[in-house]
C-alpha positions, 0 to 999 in steps of 0.5 A: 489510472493508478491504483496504491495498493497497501502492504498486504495487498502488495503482498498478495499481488507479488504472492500470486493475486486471486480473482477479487485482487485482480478484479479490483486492480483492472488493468490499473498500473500499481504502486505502493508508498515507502512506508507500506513498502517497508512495512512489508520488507520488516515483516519479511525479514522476519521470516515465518515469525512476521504477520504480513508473510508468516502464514503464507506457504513457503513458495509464496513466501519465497516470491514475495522476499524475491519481489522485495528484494528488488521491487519490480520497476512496474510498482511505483513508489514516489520518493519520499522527498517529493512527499514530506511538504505534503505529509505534514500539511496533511497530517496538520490538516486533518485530524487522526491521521498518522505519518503512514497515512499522510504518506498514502494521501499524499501518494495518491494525490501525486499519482491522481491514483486511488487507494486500494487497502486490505480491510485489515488495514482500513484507516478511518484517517485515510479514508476520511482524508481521502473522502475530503479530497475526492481521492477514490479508496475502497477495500478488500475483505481479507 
């Protein structure tokens, strides 16, 4: 199986995942969405002033840009082109869902993965869409 990990999450596997991500993650194989990606590359390129990596120590910090810089080939991220139909009927199907979460559905709808998010970014709209098409999607405390 395959497990959508969220920005923050994607930032603490590519820092040096604890036990609780590892634990969750099993021996899963990983990928992320264009836009959660992104995110995590804008917040990046802040340096210490954006919130997805500004409290992170230094060498952690270092790892994560090195990772973004050039994802590594075993994150997986569909292509937004093969998405966009699937977005936007998702986004008109179900209420309270924005263009990010349309875009993790629909991620994990082409991936038969689940969606593993940091409780920082539990999604009412995510969850909710998943929850009506049997996607599995859980948190972590963080």
């Amino acid at each position: 199986m395959t497990v959508l990990l969220d920005d923050h999450l994607l930032r603490d596997w590519m820092a040096g995942p604890d036990t609780v991500l590892r634990r969750a993650v099993r021996r899963d194989d990983l990928a992320t969405t264009n836009l959660w990606y992104a995110r995590l590359c804008k917040s990046a390129a802040r340096s210490t002033r954006g919130a997805l990596l500004g409290n992170l120590p230094s060498a952690e910090r270092q790892a994560v840009i090195a990772g973004l810089v050039r994802l590594p080939e075993t994150i997986t991220v569909v292509p937004m082109r093969d998405l966009a139909w699937r977005m936007g009927t998702l986004v008109a199907e179900h209420t309270g869902l924005s263009t990010l979460g349309a875009e993790a559905v629909a991620a994990a709808e082409a991936l038969g993965a689940r969606v593993l998010a940091s409780s920082r970014d539990d999604s009412p709209g995510i969850r909710r869409s998943c929850g009506l098409l049997a996607i599995r999607y859980s948190t972590i405390t963080r």
